[in-house]
C-alpha positions as CSV (number, residue, x, y, z in Angstrom):
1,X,-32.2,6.7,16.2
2,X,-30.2,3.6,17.4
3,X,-28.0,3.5,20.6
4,X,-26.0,1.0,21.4
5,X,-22.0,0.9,21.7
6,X,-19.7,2.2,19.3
7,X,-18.5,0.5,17.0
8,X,-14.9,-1.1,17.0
9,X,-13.7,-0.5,13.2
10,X,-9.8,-1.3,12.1
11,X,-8.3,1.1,10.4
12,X,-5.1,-0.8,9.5
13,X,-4.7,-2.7,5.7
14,X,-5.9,-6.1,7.2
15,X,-7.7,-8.3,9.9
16,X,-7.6,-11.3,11.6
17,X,-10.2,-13.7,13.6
18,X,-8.1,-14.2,16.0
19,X,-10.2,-14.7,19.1
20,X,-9.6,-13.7,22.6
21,X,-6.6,-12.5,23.5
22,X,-6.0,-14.9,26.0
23,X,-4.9,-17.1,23.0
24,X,-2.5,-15.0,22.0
25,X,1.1,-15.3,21.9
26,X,3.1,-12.1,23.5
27,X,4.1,-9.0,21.4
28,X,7.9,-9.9,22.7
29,X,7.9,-13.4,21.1
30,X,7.4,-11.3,17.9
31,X,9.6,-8.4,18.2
32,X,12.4,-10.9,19.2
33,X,11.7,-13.0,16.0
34,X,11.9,-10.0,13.8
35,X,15.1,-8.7,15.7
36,X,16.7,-12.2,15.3
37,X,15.9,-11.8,11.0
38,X,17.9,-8.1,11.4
39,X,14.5,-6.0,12.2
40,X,14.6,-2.9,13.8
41,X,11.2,-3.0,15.6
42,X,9.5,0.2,16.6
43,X,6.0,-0.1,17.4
44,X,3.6,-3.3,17.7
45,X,0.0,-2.5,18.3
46,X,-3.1,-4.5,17.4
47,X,-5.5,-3.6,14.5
48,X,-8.0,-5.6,13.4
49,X,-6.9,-8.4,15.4
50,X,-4.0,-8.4,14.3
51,X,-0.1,-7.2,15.4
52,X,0.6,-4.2,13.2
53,X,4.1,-3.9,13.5
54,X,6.2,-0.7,12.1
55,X,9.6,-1.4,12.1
56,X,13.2,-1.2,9.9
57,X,13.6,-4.5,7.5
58,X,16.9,-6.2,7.5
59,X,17.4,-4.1,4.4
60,X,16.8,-1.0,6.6
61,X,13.6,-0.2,4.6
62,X,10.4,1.2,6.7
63,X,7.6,-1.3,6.7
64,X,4.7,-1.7,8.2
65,X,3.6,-5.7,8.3
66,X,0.6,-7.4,9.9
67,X,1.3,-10.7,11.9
68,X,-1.4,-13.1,13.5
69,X,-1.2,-12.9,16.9
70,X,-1.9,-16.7,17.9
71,X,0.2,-18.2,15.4
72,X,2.9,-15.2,14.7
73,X,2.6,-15.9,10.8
74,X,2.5,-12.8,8.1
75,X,-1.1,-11.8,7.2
76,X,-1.1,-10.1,3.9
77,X,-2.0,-7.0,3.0
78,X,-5.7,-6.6,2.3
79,X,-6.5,-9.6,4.0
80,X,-9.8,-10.1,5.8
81,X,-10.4,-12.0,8.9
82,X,-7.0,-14.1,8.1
83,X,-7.2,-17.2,10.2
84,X,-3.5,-17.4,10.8
């Protein structure tokens, strides 16, 4: 049997290498970008190294989008370790 630390898995639709989060720009620079396009942010959290963000479109549809957290850019869906 092996011991050793748990592993860290994401459970979101996409990841990012996206290094320490020291480098990272602040969840607020991102929800204030979205609110300025006519989003309705709810939640931001990071999965997979990346910002999941659930939130109202402009359109007032529910989505739930991934965002590189150094660079603030869309990662798509299904993408793995997106580099931003």
């Amino acid at each position: 049997m092996l011991v050793g630390a748990p592993m860290v898995r994401a459970t979101g639709l996409a990841t990012c290498d996206s290094g320490a989060p020291e480098g990272w720009q602040p969840q607020e620079k991102l929800a204030a970008s979205l609110k300025e396009k006519g989003w309705q942010v709810r939640r931001i959290k990071v999965d997979g190294g990346c910002y999941e963000v659930y939130a109202l479109n402009e359109k007032g549809e529910r989505v739930e989008a991934y965002f590189h957290p150094r660079t603030l850019s869309p990662v798509p869906t299904g993408a793995k370790n997106h580099k931003g």
